[in-house]
Legacy VTK file of the C-alpha trace (Angstrom):
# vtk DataFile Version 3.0
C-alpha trace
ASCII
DATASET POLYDATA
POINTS 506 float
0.000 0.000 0.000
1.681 3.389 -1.008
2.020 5.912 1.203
-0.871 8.432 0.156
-3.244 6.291 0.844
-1.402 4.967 4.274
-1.545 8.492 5.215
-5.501 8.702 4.408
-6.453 5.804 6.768
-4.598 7.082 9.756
-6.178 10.327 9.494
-9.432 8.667 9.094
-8.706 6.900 12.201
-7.922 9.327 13.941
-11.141 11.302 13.476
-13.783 8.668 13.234
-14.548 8.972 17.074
-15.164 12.306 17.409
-17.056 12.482 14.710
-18.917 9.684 16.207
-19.328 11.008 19.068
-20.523 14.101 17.753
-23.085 12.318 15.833
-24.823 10.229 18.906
-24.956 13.740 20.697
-26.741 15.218 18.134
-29.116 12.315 17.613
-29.582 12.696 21.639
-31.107 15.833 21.500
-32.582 15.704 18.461
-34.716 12.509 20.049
-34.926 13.603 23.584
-38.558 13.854 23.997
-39.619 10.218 23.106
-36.057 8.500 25.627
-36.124 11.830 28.338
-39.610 11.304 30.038
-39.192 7.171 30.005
-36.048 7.467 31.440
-37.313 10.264 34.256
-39.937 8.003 35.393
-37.261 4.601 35.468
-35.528 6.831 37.852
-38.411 7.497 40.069
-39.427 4.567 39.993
-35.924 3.335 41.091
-36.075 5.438 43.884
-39.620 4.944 45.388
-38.399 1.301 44.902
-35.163 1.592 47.001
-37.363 3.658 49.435
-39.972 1.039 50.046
-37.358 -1.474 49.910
-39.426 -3.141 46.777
-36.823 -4.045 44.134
-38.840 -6.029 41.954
-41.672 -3.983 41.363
-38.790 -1.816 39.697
-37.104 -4.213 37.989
-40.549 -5.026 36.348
-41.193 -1.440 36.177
-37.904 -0.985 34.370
-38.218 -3.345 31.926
-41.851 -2.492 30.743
-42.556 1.117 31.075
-45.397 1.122 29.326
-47.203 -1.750 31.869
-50.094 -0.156 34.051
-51.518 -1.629 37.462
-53.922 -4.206 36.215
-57.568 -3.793 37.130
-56.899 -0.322 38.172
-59.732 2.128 37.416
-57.032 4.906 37.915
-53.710 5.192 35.432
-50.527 4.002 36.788
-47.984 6.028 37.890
-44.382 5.439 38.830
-43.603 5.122 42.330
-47.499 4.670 42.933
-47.562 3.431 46.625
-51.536 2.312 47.344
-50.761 2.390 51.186
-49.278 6.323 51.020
-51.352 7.916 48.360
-54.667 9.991 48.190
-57.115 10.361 45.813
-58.991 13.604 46.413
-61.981 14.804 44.579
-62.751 18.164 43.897
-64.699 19.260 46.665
-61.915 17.826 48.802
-59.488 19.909 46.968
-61.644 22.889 47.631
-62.326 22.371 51.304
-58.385 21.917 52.380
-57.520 24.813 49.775
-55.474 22.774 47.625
-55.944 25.400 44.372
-53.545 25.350 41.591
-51.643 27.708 43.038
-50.942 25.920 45.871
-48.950 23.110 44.047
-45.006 23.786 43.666
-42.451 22.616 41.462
-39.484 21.572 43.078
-36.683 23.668 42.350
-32.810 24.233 43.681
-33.041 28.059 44.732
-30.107 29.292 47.173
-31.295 29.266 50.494
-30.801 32.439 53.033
-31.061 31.732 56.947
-32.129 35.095 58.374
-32.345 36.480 62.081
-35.498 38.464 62.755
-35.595 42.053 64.330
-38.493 44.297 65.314
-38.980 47.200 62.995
-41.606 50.211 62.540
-42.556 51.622 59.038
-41.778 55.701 59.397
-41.540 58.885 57.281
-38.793 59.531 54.723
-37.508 62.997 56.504
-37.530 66.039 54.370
-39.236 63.981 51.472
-42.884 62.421 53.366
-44.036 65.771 55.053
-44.300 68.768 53.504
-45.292 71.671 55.088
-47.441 75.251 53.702
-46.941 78.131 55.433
-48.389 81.971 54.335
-45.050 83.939 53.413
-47.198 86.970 54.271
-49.760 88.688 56.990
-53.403 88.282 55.629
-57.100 87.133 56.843
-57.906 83.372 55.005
-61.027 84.144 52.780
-61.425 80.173 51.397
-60.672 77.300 52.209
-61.014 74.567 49.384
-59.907 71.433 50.672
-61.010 69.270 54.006
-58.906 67.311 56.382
-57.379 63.497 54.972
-58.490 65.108 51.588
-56.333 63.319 47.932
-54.902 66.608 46.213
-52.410 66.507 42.902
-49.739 69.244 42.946
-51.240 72.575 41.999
-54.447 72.075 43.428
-56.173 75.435 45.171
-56.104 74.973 48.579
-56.582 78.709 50.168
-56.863 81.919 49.108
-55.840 84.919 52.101
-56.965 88.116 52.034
-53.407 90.504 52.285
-52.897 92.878 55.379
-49.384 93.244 55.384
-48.427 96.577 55.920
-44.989 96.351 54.477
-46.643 94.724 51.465
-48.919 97.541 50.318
-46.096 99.874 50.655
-44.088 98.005 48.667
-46.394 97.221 45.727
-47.238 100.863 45.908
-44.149 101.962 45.451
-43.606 99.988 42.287
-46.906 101.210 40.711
-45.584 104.687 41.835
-42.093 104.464 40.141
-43.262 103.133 37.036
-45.624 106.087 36.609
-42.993 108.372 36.722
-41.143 105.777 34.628
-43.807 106.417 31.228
-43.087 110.447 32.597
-39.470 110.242 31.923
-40.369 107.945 29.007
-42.720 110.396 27.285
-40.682 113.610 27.820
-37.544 111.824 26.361
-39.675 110.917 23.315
-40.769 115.284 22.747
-37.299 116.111 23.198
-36.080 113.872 20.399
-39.070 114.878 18.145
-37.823 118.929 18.603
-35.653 120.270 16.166
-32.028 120.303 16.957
-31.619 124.025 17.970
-28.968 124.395 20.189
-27.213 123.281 23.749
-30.242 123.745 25.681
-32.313 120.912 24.358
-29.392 118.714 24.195
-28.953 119.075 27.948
-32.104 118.893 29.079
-32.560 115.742 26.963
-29.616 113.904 28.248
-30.640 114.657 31.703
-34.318 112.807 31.135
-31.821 110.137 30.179
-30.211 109.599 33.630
-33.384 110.063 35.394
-34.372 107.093 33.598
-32.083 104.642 34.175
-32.331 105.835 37.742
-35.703 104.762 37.475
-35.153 101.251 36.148
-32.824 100.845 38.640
-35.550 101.135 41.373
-38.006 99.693 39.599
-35.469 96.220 39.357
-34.439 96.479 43.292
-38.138 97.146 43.844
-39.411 94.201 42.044
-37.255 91.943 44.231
-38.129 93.678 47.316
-41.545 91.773 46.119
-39.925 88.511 46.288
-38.718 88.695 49.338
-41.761 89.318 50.548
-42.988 85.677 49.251
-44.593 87.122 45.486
-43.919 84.964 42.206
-43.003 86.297 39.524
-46.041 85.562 37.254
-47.565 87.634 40.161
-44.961 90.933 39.663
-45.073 90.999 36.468
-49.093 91.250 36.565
-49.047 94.065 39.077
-46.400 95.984 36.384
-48.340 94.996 33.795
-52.418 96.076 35.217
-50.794 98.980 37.322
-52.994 97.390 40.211
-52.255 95.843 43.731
-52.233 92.592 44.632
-55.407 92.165 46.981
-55.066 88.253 47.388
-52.643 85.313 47.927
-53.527 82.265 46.473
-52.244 78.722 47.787
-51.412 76.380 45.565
-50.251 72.241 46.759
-47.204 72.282 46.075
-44.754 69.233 44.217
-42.556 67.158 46.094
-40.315 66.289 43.085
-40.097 69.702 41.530
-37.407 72.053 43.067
-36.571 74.050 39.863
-37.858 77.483 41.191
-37.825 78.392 44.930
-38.258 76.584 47.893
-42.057 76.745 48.265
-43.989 77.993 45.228
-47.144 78.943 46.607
-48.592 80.896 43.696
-46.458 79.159 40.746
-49.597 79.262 38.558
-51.229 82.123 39.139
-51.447 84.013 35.691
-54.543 85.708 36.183
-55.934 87.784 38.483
-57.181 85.607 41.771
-60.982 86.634 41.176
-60.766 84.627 38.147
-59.004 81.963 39.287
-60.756 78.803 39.876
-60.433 75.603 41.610
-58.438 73.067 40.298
-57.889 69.528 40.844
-61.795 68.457 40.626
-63.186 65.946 37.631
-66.117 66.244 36.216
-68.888 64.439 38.208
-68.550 60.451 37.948
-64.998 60.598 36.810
-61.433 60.051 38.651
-58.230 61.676 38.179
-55.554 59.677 35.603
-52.567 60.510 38.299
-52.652 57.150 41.029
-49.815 59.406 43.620
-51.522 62.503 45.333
-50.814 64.084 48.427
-52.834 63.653 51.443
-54.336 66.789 53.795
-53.101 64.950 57.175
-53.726 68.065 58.962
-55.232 71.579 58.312
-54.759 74.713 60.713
-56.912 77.244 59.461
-60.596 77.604 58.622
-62.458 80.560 56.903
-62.112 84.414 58.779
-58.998 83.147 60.198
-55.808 85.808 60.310
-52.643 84.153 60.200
-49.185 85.656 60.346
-46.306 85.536 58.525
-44.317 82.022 58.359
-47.538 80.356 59.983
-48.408 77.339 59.029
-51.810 76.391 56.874
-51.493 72.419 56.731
-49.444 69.777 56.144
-49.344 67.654 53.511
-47.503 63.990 53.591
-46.563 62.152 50.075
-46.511 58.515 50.898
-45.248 56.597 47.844
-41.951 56.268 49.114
-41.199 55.415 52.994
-38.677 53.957 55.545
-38.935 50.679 57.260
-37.116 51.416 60.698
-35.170 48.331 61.930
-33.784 47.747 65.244
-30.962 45.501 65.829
-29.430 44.405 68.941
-25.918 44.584 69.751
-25.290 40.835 68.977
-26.342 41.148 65.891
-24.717 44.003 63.924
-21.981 42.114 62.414
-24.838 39.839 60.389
-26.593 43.537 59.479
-23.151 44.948 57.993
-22.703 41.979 56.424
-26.038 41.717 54.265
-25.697 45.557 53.671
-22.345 45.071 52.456
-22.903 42.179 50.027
-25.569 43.645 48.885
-28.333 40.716 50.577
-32.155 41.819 50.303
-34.535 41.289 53.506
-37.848 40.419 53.839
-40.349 42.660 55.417
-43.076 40.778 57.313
-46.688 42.450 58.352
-48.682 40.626 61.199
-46.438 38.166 62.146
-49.036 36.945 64.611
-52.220 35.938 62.845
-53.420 33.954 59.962
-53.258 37.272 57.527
-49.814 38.003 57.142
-47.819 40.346 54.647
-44.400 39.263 53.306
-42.935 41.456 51.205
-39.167 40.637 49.860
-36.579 41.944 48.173
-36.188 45.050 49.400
-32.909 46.819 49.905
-31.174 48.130 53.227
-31.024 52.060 52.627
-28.894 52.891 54.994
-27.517 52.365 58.936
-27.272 54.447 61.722
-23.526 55.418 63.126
-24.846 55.591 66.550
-26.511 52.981 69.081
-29.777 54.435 70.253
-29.034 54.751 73.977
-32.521 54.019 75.412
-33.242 50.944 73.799
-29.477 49.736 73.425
-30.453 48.898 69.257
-28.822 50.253 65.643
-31.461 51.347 63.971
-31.215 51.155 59.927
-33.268 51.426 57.358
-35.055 49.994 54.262
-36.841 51.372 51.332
-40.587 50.792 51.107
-42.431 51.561 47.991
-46.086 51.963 48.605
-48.943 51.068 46.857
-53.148 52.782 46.676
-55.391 49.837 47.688
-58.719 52.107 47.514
-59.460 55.459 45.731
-62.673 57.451 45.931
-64.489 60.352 45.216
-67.369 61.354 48.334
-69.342 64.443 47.935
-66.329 65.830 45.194
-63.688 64.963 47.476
-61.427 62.504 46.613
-59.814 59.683 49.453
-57.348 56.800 48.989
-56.157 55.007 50.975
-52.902 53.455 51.184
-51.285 50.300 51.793
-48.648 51.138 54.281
-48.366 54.286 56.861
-46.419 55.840 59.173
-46.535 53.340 62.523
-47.136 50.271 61.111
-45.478 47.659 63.105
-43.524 44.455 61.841
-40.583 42.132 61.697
-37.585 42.206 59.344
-36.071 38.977 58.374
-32.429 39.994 57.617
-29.985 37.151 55.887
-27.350 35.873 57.922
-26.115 32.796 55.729
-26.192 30.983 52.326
-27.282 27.872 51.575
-26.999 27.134 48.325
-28.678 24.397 45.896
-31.825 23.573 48.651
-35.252 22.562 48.028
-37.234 25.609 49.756
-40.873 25.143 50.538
-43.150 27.302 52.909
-43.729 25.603 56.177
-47.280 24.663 55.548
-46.082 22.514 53.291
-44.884 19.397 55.862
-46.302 17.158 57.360
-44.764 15.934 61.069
-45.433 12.792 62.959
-42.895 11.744 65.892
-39.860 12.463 64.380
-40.758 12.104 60.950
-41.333 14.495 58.019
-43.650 14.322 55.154
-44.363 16.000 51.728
-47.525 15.084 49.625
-46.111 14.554 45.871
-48.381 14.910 43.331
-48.710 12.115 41.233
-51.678 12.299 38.599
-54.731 12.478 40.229
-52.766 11.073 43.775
-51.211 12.659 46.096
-48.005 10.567 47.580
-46.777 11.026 50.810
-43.198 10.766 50.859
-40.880 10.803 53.864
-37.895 13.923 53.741
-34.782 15.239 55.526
-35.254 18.540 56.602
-32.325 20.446 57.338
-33.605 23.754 58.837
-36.888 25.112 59.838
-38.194 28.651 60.648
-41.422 30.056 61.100
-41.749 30.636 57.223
-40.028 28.418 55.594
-38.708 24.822 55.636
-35.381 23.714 54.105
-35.514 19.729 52.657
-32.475 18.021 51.855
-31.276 17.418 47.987
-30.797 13.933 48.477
-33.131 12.103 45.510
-36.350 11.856 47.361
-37.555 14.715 45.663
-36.570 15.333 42.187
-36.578 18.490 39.327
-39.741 18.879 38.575
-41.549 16.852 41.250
-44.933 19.057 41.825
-45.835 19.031 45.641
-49.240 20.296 47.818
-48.021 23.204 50.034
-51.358 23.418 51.831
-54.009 21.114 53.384
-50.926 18.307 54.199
-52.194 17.713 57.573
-55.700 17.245 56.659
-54.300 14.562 53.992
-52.315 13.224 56.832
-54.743 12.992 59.277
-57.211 11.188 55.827
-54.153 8.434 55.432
-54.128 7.501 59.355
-58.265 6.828 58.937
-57.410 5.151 55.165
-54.976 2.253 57.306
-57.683 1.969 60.372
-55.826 3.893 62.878
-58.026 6.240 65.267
-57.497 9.649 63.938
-55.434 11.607 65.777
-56.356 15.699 66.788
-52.622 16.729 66.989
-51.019 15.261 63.699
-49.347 16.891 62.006
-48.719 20.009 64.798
-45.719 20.790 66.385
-45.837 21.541 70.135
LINES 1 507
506 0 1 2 3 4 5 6 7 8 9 10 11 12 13 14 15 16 17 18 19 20 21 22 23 24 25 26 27 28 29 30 31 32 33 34 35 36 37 38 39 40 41 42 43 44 45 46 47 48 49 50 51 52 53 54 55 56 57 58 59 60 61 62 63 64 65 66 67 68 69 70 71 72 73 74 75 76 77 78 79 80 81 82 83 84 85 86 87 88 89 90 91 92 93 94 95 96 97 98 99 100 101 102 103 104 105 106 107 108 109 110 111 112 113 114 115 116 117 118 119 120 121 122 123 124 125 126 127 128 129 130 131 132 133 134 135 136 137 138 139 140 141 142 143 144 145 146 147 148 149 150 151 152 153 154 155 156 157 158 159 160 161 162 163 164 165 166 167 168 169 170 171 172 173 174 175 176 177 178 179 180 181 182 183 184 185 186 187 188 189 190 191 192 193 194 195 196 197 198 199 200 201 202 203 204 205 206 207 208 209 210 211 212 213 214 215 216 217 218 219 220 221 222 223 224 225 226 227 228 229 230 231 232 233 234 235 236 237 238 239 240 241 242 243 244 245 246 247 248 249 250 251 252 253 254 255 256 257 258 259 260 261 262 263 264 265 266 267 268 269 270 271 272 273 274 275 276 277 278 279 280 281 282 283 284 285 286 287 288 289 290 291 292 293 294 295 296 297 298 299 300 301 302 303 304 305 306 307 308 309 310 311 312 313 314 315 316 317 318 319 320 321 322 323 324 325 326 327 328 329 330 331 332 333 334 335 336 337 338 339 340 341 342 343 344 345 346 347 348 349 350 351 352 353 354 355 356 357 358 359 360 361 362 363 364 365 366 367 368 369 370 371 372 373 374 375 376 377 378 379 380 381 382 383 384 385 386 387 388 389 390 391 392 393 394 395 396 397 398 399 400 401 402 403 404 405 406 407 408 409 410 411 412 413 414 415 416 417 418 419 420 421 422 423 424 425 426 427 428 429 430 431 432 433 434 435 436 437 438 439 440 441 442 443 444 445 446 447 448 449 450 451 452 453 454 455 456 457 458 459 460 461 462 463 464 465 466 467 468 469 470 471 472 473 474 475 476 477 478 479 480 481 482 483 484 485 486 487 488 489 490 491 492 493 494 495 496 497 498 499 500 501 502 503 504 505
């Protein structure tokens, strides 16, 4: 054989059994859904086999899938066990509250034990409260809005009749200096119009000229004499423009999230004069407002007649989309709180730890901690965002009220993560079953439900954490409600006298 074709065969050789192998992988996957769910159920079956110490059934089982329990009037299923399964009918399913959504997959999720501490939910400071004062001395004329009262930003909410001494001298000194303003104005216009005849009218117009621009001078340091004294300036430039006095303030909500002009923009969008003005913020009858984040009245200070000074304040708004949770950790356990805030680890908020109707809300992020420990109640306090939510908005007698989820002074626990455990099957406590020192999951399994015997490896109040060790596979769909009714239904199924405390833990 020459060497060409020497050559040829070894390289042939040499890549026949990758290409092979290449091949059968391909032809795997391609195929996987008639050999993948046969060869899931041989391995159940394998190991509800080894667990019932039953190796027959499985070798039977193994080498005819397709064989059913003969006689049955139900399918088989692998793993079936007659002695450990349920059959529940659809009223029984309703009565224990075994809905869909109470059947899990099983899943590997990383599991994080936590350490609970007492927490409060509380105001975001400078952000929740805002507060409208009158920047000036006047008698309130209207009040358009009522106590606990839903207003947007720039909603009316008074309008004050103006006293202020200081005030009125001020605006009438503007109206005064720009009447003498249009004097200088006017003359300077005649002398341009005379002929040119000489020094004298020269003179006399060049000194109309500085006499103006005294003027505007005035009139500028004038105008923000009015701004000090808490006028806009849509509100100068009306009195310049109508020559006329500024009788009223109106009070306007104002917005939380806009700080482009000053502080507190009382009369932002005043344009017009105030007896023209109307209320705003109010839909026609039968209809709500498109915007779902207003500002609550929580408390009002004036009523109609009233006089109020300067810098006193009207009423006090509170924008509650955004608040604190407040937690307090002992000193033991401040190393585990810098240690989730510094990794980055979200907690879990819990509402009403104590009864059957409790909150859980997780994933939400530590803010911020305290530098200090609070001397009276020897805790670090820190704190975690809470986004809030409207549960209820309506519109009584063209008022509108919502009311929101979460408030100042609600009381709860924070769960805060003090170690990782990953790859765990995680299920919430309802979920197992106990008897002596045994542990139970229901498996569903068709129309059965199997109980099934587990290893668990930690156990809170919440949750429960079950061992990865084959008993429960990928997949695997379990009941995580009603599992102590079922238990209590297989001790009656075998003949044993039912008893009241199965499934509790005392």
């Amino acid at each position: 054989m020459n060497q060409p074709v020497i050559r040829f065969m070894t390289s042939v050789n040499r890549w026949a059994g990758p290409v092979l192998l290449v091949v059968v992988v391909v032809a795997g996957a391609w195929t996987r859904d008639r050999w993948l769910p046969a060869t899931h159920n041989s391995v159940r079956a394998i190991i509800s086999g080894f667990r019932r110490g039953d190796s027959g059934v499985h070798a039977e089982f193994v080498s005819k899938p397709e064989d059913t329990h003969a006689g049955h009037e139900h399918p088989a299923h692998p793993g079936h066990n007659e002695e450990a399964s349920l059959e529940l009918s659809d009223s029984a399913l309703r009565n224990i509250g075994l809905k869909d959504n109470a059947i899990r997959t099983i899943r590997f999720q990383t599991y994080r034990k936590t350490i609970t501490v007492p927490a409060a939910v509380v105001e975001q400071p400078g952000r929740t409260r805002v507060q409208v004062a009158t920047p000036m001395t006047g008698a309130v004329t209207h009040v358009h809005v009522v106590e606990g009262e839903a207003v947007q930003p720039g909603t009316l909410l008074f309008r004050i009749q103006l006293t202020h001494d200081d005030l009125v001298k001020a605006q009438t000194s503007l109206v005064h200096t720009l009447g003498k303003l249009d004097v200088e104005e006017n003359e300077i216009a005649r002398l341009k119009e005379i002929p040119n005849s000489g020094a004298v009218a020269g003179r006399f117009l060049l000194e109309h000229e500085y006499a103006r621009e005294r003027l505007t001078a005035l009139l500028q340091a004038q105008r923000e004499s009015l701004r000090l004294h808490g006028l806009s300036k849509p509100q100068v430039a009306q009195i310049t423009k109508t020559r006329r006095l500024l009788g009223e303030l109106q009070v306007f909500a104002p917005s939380p999230d806009d700080h482009s002009g000053d502080e507190i923009q009382l009369t932002e969008h005043l344009t017009q004069p105030s007896a023209s003005t109307s209320q705003q913020g109010e839909p026609p009858a039968g209809e709500k407002s498109d915007v779902t984040a207003p500002l609550i009245l929580q408390q009002l200070n004036v009523h109609k007649g009233q006089s109020v000074d300067v810098g006193e304040t009207l009423c006090i708004l509170t924008d509650l989309r955004k608040l604190y949770i407040k937690g307090m950790a002992f000193e033991s356990d401040i190393g585990v709180l810098r240690q989730a805030w510094r990794r980055g680890w979200n907690v879990s908020a819990v509402f009403h730890p104590t009864d059957d109707r409790a909150d859980r809300v997780d994933e939400l992020e530590i803010a911020w901690l305290a530098n200090e420990i609070d001397t009276d109640s020897r805790t670090l306090h820190f704190y975690v965002d809470l986004p809030n939510q409207i549960v209820d908005d309506r519109w009584q007698a063209d008022c509108r009220f919502v009311d929101w989820k979460y408030f100042p002074g609600q009381r709860l626990k924070l769960q805060v993560p003090a170690e990782e455990w990953p790859d765990r099957i995680v299920l919430p406590v309802d979920a197992v079953a106990t008897e002596g020192v045994e542990y139970f999951v229901f498996r569903k399994n068709g129309t059965h439900f199997e109980r099934l015997p587990v290893h668990v490896e930690y156990r809170d109040q919440h949750s429960v954490v079950i061992a990865s060790d084959g008993t429960l596979l990928l997949g695997d769909a379990v009941a995580t409600r009603g599992v102590h009714q079922m238990q209590m239904a297989l001790r009656n199924k075998a003949g044993g006298a039912p008893d009241p405390h199965t499934g509790h833990s005392h």
